[in-house]
C-alpha positions in Angstrom: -135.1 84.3 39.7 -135.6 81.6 37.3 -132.4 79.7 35.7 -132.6 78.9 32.2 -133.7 76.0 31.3 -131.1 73.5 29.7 -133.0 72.1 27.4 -135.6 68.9 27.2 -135.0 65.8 29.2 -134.0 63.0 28.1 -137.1 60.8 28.3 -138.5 63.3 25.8 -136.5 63.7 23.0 -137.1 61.5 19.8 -134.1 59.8 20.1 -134.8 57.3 22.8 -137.9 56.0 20.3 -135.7 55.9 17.2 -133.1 53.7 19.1 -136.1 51.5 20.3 -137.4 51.1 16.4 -134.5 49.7 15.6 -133.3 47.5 18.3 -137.5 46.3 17.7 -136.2 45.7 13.8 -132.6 44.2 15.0 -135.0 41.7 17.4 -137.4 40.7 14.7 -134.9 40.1 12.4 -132.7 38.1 14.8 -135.8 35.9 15.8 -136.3 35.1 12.2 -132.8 33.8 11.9 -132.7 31.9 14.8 -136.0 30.1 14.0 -134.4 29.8 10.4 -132.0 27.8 12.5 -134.1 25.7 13.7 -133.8 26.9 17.6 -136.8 26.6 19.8 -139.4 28.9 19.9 -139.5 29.3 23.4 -135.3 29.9 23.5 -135.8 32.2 21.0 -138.5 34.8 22.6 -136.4 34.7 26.1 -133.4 35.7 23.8 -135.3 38.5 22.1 -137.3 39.4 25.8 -133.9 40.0 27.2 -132.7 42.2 24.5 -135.4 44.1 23.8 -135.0 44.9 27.6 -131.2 45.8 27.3 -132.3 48.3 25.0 -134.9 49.6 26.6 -133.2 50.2 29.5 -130.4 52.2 27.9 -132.8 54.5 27.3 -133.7 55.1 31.0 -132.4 58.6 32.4 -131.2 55.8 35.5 -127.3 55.1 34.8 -128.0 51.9 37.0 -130.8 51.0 34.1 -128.2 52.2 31.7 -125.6 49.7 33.2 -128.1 46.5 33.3 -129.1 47.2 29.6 -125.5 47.1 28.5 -125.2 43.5 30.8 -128.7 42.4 29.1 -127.9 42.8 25.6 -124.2 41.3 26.0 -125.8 38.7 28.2 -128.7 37.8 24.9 -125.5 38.4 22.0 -123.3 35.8 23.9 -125.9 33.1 24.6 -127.5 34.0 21.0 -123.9 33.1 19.5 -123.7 29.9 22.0 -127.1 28.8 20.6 -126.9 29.8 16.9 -123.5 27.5 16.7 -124.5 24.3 18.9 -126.8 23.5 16.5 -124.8 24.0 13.4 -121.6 22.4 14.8 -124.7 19.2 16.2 -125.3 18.9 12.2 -122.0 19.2 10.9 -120.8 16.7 13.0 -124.3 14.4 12.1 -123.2 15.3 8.4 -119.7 13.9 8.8 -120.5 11.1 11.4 -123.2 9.6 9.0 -120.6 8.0 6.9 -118.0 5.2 8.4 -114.7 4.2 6.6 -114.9 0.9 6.2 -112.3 -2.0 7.4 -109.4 -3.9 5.5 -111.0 -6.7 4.5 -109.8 -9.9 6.3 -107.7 -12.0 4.4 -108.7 -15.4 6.1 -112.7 -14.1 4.7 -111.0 -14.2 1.3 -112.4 -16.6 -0.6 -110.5 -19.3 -2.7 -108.6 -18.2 -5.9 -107.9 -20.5 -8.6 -104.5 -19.3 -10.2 -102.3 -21.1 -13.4 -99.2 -19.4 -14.8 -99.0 -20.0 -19.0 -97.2 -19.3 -21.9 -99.7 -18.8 -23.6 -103.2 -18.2 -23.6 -105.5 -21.4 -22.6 -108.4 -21.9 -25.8 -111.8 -21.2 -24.8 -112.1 -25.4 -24.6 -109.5 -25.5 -21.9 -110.3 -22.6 -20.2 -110.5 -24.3 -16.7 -107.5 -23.4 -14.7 -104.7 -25.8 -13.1 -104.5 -25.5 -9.1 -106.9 -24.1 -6.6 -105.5 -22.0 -3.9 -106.0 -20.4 -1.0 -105.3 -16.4 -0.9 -101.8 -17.3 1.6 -100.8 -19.4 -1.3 -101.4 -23.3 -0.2 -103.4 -25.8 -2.2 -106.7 -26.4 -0.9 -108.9 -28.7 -2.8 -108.2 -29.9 -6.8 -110.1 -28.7 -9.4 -113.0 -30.2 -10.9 -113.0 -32.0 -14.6 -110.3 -31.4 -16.5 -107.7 -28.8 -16.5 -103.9 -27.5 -17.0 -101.3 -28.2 -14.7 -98.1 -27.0 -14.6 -95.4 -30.1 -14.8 -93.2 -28.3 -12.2 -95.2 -28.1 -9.4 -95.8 -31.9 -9.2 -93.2 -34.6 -8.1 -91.7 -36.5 -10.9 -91.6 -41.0 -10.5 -88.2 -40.8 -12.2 -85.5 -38.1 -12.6 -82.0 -37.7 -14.1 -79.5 -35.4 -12.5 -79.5 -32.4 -15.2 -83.3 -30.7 -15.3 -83.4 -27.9 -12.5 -86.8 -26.3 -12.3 -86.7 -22.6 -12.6 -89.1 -19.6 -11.9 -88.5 -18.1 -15.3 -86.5 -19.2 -18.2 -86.0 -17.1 -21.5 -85.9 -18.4 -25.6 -85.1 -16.2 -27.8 -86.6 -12.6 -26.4 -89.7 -14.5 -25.0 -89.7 -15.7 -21.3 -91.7 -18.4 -19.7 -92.4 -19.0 -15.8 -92.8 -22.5 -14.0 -90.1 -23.8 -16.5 -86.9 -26.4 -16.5 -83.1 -25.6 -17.1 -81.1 -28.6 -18.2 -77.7 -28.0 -17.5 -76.0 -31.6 -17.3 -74.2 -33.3 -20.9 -76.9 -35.7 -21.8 -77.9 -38.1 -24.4 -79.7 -41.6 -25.2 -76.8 -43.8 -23.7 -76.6 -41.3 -21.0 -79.7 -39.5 -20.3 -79.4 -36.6 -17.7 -81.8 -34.3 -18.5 -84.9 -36.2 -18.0 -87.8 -36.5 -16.0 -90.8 -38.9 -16.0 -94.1 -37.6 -14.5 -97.0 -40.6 -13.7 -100.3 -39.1 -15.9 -101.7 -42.5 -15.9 -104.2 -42.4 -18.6 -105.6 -39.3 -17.3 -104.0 -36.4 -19.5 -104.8 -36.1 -22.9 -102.5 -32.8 -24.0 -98.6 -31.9 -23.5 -97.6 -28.0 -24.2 -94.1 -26.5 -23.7 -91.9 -24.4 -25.6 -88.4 -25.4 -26.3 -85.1 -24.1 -27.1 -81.9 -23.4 -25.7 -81.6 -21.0 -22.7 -80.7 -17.1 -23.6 -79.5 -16.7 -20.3 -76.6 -19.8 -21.0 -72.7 -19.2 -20.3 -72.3 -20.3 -23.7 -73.9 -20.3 -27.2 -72.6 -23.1 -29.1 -74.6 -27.1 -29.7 -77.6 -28.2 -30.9 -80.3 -29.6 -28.3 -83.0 -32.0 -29.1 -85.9 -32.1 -27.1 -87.7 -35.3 -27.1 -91.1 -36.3 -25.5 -91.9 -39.8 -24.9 -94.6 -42.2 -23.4 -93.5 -45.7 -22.0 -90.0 -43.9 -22.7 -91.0 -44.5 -26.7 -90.3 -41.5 -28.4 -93.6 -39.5 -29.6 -92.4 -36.0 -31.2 -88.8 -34.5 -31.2 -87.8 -30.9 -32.3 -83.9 -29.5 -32.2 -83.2 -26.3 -31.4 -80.1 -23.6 -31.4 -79.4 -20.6 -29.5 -80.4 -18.7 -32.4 -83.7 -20.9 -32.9 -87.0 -19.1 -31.7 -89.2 -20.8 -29.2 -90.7 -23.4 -30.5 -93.9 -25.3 -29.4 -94.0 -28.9 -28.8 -98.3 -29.5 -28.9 -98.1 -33.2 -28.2 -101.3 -35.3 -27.7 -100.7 -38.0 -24.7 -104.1 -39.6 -24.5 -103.9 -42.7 -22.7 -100.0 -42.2 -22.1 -99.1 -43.6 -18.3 -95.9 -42.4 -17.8 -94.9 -39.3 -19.7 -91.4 -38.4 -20.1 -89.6 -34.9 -21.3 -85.9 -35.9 -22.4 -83.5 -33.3 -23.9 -79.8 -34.2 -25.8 -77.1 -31.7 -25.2 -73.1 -32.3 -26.2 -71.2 -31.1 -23.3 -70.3 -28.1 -21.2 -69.7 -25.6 -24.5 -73.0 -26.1 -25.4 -75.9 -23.9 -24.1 -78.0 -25.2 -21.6 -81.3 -26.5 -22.6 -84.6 -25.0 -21.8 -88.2 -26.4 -21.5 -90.6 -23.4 -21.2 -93.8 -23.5 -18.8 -94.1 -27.2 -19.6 -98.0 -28.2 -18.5 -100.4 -31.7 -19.1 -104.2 -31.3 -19.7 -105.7 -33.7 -17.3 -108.5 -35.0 -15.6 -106.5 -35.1 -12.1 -102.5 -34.4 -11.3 -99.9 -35.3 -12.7 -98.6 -36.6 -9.4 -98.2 -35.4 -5.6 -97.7 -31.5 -5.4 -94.2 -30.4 -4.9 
């Protein structure tokens, strides 16, 4: 007696060969990517080798060929993904290495700045600036030809008791660094607010600006401010807290010793102010402060 048959075996059906087409298309196309990628030939037909025989061996009646297909393809997938992303994470990381942040600069490799303060701005004649310095700040060599320095930051030859030097002083609504306070009751018999800086010869220009001190305790008196060479007066203005800054242009060619002098009554008065006083000179005004 014959038993019916239960239909065609496996290794004849259609189905095995349609699965093969298209793990053969899946292969192709996945060795076109990779080599897109720029993975070795070589790597690239062991990867598709393997899976091509994964597949083929699923389609083997064998469940132990069945089994080592399954192993094959994961086997090929995994190591495809290790390889496809090595590469990519090599030149992300070559993208983002090939540029380095650069350093702070050092501040000793700074070079030398030349710095003035001013009132106002210095005329395209006297456009060379007053004191060379380094970038912490000290004086390092003196500037060459003429130039403006600030009267403050040299060491007067004579002094009275009544000019303080100050960082900024106001007149009016304008204020003015590198500048002197006089603060003492002064006048000719008795002349505290004074100082005498030694130019000898060398200067040729005097600017400040003068008036009395917005900043004062009180508002009352009338100060004069008086600039002298030889301690002979050469130009005088007077000023009241309600006078604007005023500014004393004063040429000192040939002067030696230059002297600024103010007048002020008493302590009702308003203190005195000289504003960013500076000489235009071929070397200082005396030793730096």
């Amino acid at each position: 007696m014959t038993s019916p048959s239960s239909g065609p075996a496996p290794s004849s059906g259609p189905a095995r060969w349609i699965l093969l087409a298209l793990g053969v298309v899946a292969d192709v196309s996945a060795v076109v990517a990779l080599l897109g990628q720029g993975i070795k030939p070589v790597l690239v037909v062991a990867l598709a080798v393997a899976l091509l025989a994964g597949i083929g061996a699923l389609l083997l009646p064998n469940k132990l060929f069945k089994a080592g297909g399954v192993l094959l393809i994961v086997a090929s997938l995994v190591v495809g993904v290790f390889v496809v992303g090595t590469p990519l994470g090599d030149a992300a990381s070559g993208r983002s290495g090939g540029t380095t942040a650069s350093s702070a600069p050092d501040s000793s490799q700074q070079p030398t700045t030349t710095v003035t303060t001013t009132a106002e701005p210095i005329s395209s004649s006297t456009s060379t600036l007053g004191t060379t310095q380094s970038a912490a700040g000290q004086p390092t060599s003196k500037a060459s030809g003429p130039t403006w320095y600030v009267l403050t930051a040299h060491q007067p030859v004579a002094f009275g008791n009544g000019h303080n030097s100050v960082n900024t002083i106001t007149i009016g609504a304008q204020s003015y660094p590198d500048s002197i306070r006089a603060t003492y009751p002064s006048s000719a018999a008795d002349p505290n607010n004074r100082r005498t800086w030694l130019t000898g010869g060398n200067c040729t220009k005097l600017s400040a600006w003068v008036g009395k001190d917005a900043g004062s305790p009180r508002t009352s008196g009338t100060g004069r401010f008086v600039v002298q060479a030889e301690e002979a007066e050469m130009a005088a203005v007077e000023a009241t807290i309600s006078t604007p800054a005023q500014h004393m242009d004063v040429d000192i060619t040939g002067v030696v010793r230059l002297t600024l002098f103010d007048t002020r009554g008493g302590s009702a008065d308003a203190y005195n102010a000289w504003g960013t006083p500076r000489v235009f000179c071929s070397t200082p005004p005396g030793k730096s402060r």
